[in-house]
N, C-alpha and C positions, 0 to 999 in steps of 0.2 A: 184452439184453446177453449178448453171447455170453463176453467178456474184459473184466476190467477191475479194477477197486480200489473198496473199499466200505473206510466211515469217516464221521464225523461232519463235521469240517470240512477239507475238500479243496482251499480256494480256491486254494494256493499249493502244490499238491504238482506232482513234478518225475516222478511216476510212468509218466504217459503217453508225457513225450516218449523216457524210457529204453524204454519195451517197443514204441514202434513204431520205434525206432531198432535194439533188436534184434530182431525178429522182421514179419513181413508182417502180421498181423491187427490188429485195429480193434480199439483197450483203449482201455474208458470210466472214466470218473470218475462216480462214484456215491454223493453223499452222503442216508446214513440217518440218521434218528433213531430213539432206542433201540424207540420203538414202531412202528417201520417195519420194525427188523430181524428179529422173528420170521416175519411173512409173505411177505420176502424169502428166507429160510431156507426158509422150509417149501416155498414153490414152487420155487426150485430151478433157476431159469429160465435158466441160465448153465451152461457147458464148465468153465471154471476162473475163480478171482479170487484176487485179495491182498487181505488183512486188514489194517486200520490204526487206528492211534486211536478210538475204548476198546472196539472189539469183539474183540480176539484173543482174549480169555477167552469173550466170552459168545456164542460160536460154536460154542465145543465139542460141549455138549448134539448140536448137528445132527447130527455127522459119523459115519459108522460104524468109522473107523478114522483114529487120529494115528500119525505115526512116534514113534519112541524120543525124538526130541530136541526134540520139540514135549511129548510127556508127559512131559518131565523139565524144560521151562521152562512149563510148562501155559501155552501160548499157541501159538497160530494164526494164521499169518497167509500162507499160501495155501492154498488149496483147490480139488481138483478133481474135477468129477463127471463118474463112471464108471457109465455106463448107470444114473443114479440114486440112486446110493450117492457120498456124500461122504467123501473123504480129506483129512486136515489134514497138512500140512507147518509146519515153520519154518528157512523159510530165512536170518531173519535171522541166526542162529547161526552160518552158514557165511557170511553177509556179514560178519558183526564178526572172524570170524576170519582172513577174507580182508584184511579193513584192515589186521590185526596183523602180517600176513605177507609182507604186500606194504612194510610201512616196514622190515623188516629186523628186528624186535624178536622175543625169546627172552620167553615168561612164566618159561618152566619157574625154578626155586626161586627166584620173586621174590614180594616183597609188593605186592598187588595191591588198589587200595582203589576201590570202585564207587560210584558218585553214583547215589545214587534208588534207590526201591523201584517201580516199574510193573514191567511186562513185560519191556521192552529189559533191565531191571536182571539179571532171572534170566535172559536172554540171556547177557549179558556173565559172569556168574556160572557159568553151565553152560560158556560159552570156557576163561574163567581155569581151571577145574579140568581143560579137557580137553588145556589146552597147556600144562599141568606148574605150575602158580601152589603157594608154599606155603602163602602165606596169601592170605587174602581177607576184607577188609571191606569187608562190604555196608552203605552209611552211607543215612542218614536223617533228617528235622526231628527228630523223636517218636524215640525208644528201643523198641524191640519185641525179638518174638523173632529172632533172627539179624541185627540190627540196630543199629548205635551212632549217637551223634549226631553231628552236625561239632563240636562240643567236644570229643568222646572223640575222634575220627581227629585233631585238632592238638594233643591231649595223644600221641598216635605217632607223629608226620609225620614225624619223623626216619627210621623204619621203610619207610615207603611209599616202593616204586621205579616205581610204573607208577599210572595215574591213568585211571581209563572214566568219563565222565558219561554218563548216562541220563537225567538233569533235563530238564527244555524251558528251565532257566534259561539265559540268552544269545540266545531263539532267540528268530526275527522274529515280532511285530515291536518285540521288547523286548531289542534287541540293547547290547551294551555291557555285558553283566550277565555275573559268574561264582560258580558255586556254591561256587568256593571260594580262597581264596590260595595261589598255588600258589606263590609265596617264600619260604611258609613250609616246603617240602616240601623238604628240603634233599638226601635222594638221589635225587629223581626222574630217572627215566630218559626216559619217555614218556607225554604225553597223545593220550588219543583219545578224540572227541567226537561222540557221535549225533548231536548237529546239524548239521543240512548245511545250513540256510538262517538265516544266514552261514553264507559258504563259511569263513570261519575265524573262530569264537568268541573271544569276549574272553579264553576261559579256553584254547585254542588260542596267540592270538597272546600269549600273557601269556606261557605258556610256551616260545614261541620265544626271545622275547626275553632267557629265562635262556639260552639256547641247548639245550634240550631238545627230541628229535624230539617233533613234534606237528601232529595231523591233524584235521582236522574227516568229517563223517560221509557226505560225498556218494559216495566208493568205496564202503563198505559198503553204499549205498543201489542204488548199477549191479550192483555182486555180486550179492546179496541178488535183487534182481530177472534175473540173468542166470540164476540156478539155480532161481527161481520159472518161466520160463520152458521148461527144460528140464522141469518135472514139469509144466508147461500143455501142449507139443507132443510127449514123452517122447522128446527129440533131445536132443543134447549144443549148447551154445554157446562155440565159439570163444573161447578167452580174450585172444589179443589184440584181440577184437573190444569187451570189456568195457573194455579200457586205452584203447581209442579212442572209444568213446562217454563214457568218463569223461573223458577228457581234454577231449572237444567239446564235454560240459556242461559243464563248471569252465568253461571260457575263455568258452562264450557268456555265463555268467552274470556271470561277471567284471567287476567295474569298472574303465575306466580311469582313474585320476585323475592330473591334471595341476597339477603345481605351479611356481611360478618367478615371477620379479618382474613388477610389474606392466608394460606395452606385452611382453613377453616373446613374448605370440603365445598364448596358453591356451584363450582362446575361437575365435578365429576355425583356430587348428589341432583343436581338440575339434572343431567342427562338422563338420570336413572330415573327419577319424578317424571321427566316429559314421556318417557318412554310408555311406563304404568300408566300414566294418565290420559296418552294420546294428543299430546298438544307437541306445540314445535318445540326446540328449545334456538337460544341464542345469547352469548356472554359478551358484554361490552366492552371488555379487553380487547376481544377478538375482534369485536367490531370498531372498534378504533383502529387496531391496525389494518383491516380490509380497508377504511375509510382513506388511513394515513398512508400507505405502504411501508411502514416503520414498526418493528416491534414497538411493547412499552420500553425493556432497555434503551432502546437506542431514541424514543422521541424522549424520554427524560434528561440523556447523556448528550445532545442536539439539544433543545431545546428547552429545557428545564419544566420544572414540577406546575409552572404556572402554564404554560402553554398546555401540557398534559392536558390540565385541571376544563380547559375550553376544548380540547377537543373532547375531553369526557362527558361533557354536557352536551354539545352536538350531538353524540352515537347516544347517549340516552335519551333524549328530544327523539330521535331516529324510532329506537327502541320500541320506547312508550306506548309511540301508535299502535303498534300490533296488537293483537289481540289472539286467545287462546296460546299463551307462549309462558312456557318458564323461563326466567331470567337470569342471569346470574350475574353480579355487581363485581365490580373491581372493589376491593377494600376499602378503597375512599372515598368513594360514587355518594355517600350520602354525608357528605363532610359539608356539599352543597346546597342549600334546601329547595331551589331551584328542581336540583332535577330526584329529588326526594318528593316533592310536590307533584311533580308532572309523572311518575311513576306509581301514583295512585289513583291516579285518572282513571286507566283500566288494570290496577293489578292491586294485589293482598300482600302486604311485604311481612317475608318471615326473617328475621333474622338465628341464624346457626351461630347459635352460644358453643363455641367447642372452648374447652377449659383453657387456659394459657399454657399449663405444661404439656397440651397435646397439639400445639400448635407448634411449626417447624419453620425454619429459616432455611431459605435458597436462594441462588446468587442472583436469579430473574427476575428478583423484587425488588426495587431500587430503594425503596423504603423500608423494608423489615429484614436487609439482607444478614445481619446478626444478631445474638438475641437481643441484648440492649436495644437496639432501633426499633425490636419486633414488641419486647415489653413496651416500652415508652409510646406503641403508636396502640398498642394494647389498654391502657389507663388513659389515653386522651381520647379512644374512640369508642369506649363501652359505652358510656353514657349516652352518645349520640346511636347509636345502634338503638341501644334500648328505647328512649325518647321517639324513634321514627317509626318502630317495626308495629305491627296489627298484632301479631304473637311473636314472642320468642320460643324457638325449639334449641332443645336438648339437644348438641352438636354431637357427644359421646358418644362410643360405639362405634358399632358396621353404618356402613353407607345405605343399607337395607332397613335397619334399624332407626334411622333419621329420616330415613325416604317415610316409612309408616306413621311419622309421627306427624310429618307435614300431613301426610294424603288424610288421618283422624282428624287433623282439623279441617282439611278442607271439604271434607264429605260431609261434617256437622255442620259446617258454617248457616247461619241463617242468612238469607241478602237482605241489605234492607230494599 
């Protein structure tokens, strides 16, 4: 290996396709275990790497020299060998700092409260102080030295203006999870969230939802690596080159989800959209029944609308997780805000407005199987469609003609 990333578990890292997107060489994915890592170290057998999960520390010992900002977060995580001497860098310092810079947001005299004790934590710890922060709590389960619990930060949340998690809580594949309540945090200004896979954590879109800027962790992961890069080739990297490879991963990884009444067109327009687009597809109807061995008729006609309504939330919890996938929703799938919530973790929900007179009733629907049931569930669920969706699209027309209206938005979309 000449380039590449070392780490324990790598199955789902997003590392490779950022450095051969910026740069021309061949970067491997190399997962060690901790007794693989000394004679990997000692041989030496690489140009340069990045460091990740749980070796940034236990790297050090190798190196003949760290920069300042790596010895003031004692952690590592690239390295490059110079005729056989190792240098530590950490560049995710200037990646977390780049996130903070790029949403618009000032630390300087604000209170500043960090999620986690690992590595990232005294990352974000070494930012906050260098971008003017006046305070800083570093939080934790346990109570230690420079350390309070999330008891003691909701006995000051009134204090905190700005929010870093460093947790893996929320991250895949254990998504829907937040390390903390952030309603209760009543001056916040901004969350920012090391995790990038979800592309936006629960504790991310939690705090949208107050209307607080908040970002999940995937720029800081293209930064972080664009300036790992320049100390891999000792060249500079293009920065609008880093806003466009972040941009091209947000959107590949992106889900599309589609929602709207049932006959509305959701499956047979997803399949055409995945197809164009190149993502997977999968419809949560279908996936209930692979789940259940039971069509929807028959778990509705067996078990009724409420058991339905829990297996429906299962197979979209299921769902969710995925990534690069058009969706397509059962007509009622966002009646629950449950899994309306957990479906924008990684996806952009469109809702398919098709008119009421172009909507059809068939016997397979248990709900809308004549027009009365189909009106009536018609007027009870527009509002809710409307209320949850990112954009509403124009249902009418060809399947072709809807397919282009979603792919115009999603080609425009800015990420935040």
């Amino acid at each position: 290996m000449e380039y590449g990333c070392i780490g324990e578990h790598l199955t789902h890292s997003f590392s490779k396709e950022i450095h051969n997107a910026l740069t021309g060489y061949d970067y491997c994915i190399q997962e060690l275990t901790p007794e693989e890592l000394p004679q990997f170290m000692t041989e030496r057998n690489f140009k340069a790497i990045n460091v990740t999960i749980p070796y940034k520390k236990d790297v050090i010992p190798y190196l003949e020299w760290i920069s300042p900002e790596a010895k003031t977060i004692n952690a590592v995580n690239t390295i490059v060998n110079i005729d056989g001497k190792l240098y530590g860098y950490n560049t995710d310092f200037y990646g977390l700092k780049s996130l903070v810079e790029r949403q618009g947001v000032s630390l300087s005299g604000k209170c500043v409260a960090i999620l986690g004790s690992g590595g990232t934590s005294n990352t974000a710890f070494a930012v906050s102080n260098a971008m003017g922060a006046e305070k800083v709590l570093k939080v934790s389960r346990k109570a230690s030295d420079g350390y309070i619990t999330y008891d003691e930060l909701y006995s000051v949340a009134d204090e905190v203006e700005v929010i870093i998690n460093t947790t893996p809580c929320g991250m895949y594949p254990h998504i829907g999870t937040s390390a903390v309540d952030v309603t209760r945090f009543t001056k916040l200004t901004a969350v920012f969230d090391a995790v990038y896979n979800p592309l936006a954590s629960k504790l991310v879109c939690d705090a949208r939802q107050m209307g607080v800027i908040a970002t999940g962790g995937l720029y800081m992961l293209v930064s972080q690596a664009a300036y790992a890069v320049e100390k891999f080739i000792d060249a500079p990297v293009d920065s609008q080159a880093v806003e466009r490879i972040y941009s091209d991963l947000y959107k590949s990884k992106m889900n599309i989800v589609l929602v709207g009444m049932p006959s509305c067109g959701k499956t047979t327009i997803g399949k055409a959209l995945a197809e164009k687009l190149g993502k997977a597809f999968t419809d949560t109807d279908e996936r209930i029944a692979q789940l259940d061995g039971r069509n929807i008729p028959t778990i509705f006609a067996e078990d009724g609308e409420a058991a339905f309504r829990k297996k429906e939330c299962e197979a979209v919890f299921d769902v969710a997780k995925a990534t690069a996938t058009v969706v397509a929703t059962g007509g009622g799938a966002v009646l629950n805000k449950a899994n309306v919530d957990i479906l924008k973790e990684n996806g952009r929900i469109y809702f398919i407005d098709r008119p009421l007179e172009q909507l059809v009733t068939t016997g397979d629907r248990p709900l809308s199987s004549n027009r009365a049931d189909l009106e009536k569930r018609y007027n009870e669920r527009y509002p809710i469609y409307t209320a949850c969706a990112d954009v509403i699209i124009d249902g009418s027309g060809t399947v072709s003609e809807v397919v282009k209206r979603i792919e115009a938005d999603y080609y425009g979309y800015t990420c935040n």
